[in-house]
C-alpha positions in Angstrom: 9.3 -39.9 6.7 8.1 -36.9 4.3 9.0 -33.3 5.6 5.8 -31.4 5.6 6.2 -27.7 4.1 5.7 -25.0 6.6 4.0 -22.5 3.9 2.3 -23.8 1.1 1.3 -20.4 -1.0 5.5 -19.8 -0.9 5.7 -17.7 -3.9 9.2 -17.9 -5.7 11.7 -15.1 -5.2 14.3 -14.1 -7.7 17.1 -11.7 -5.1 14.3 -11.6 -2.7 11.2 -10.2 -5.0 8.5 -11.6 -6.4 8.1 -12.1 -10.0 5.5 -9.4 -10.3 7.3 -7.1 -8.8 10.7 -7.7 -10.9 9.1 -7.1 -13.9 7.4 -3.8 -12.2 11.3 -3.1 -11.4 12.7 -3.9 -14.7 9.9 -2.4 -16.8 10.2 1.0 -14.9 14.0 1.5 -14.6 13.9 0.8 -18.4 11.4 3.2 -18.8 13.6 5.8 -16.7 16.9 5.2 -18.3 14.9 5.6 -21.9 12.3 7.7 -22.2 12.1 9.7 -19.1 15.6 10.2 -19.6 15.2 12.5 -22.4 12.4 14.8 -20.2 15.2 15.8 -17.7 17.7 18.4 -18.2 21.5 17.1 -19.1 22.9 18.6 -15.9 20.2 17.1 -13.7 20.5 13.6 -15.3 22.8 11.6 -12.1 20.0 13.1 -9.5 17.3 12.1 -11.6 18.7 8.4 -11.6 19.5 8.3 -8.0 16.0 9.6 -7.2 14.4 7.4 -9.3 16.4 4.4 -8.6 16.0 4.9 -4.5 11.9 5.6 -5.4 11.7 2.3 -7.1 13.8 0.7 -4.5 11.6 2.4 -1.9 8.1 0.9 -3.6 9.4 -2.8 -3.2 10.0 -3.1 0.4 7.8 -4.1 3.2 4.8 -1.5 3.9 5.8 0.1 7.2 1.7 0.8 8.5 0.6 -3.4 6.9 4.1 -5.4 7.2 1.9 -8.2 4.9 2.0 -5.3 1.8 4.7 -3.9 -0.1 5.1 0.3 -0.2 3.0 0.3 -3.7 0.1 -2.4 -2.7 -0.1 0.0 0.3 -0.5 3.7 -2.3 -2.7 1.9 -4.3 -5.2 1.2 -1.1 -5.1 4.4 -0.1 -6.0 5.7 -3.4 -8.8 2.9 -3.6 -10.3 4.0 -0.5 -13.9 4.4 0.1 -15.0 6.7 2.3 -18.4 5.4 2.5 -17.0 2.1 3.7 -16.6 2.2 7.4 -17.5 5.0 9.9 -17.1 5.4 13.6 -19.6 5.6 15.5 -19.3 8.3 18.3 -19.9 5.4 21.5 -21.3 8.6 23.4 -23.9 9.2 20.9 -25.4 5.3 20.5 -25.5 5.4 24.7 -27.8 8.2 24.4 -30.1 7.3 21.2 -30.7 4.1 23.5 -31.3 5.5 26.7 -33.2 8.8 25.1 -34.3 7.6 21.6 -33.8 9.4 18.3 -36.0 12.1 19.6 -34.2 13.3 22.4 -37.0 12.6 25.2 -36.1 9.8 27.9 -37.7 6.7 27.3 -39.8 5.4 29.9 -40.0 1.7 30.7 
């Protein structure tokens, strides 16, 4: 008997992230131990790294409002939003252009 895979688009994990996102991990802690480094003030260096470590930490996990996005996928929808893409419609407001019309006067059937 074969064993049939429960989830074919598995994508591999290195210590439970994505390749994608280990680079985005790698790249940016390089880039705040090197060059950032230099931008903050000698005193406030062991903050800086703990800030920046538990930030980059933080943008990996699971999206607490869409569990199927990570923290960043999530901040870079909201900053990709479209405001002319959906609107509610007030349900009060389509009962009455039906029953009155768009001119306010009852229609008479």
């Amino acid at each position: 008997m074969y064993e049939i895979p429960k989830e074919i688009k598995a994508k591999p994990k290195l210590m439970g992230l994505e390749l994608k996102e280990l680079i985005i991990v790698g790249v940016s802690f390089f880039l705040f131990l090197t060059i950032f480094r230099d931008l903050v003030h000698g005193v406030l260096v062991i903050p800086y790294l703990i800030i920046a470590s538990g930030t980059l930490f933080w943008l990996v996990l699971p999206s607490g409002n869409n569990p199927r996005l990570k923290n960043y996928q999530s901040i870079r929808l909201f900053f990709q939003h479209k405001q002319s893409t959906y609107h509610a419609l007030a349900v009060q407001k389509v009962l009455n252009d039906q029953q009155f019309g768009e001119d306010g006067m009852l229609d008479e059937q």
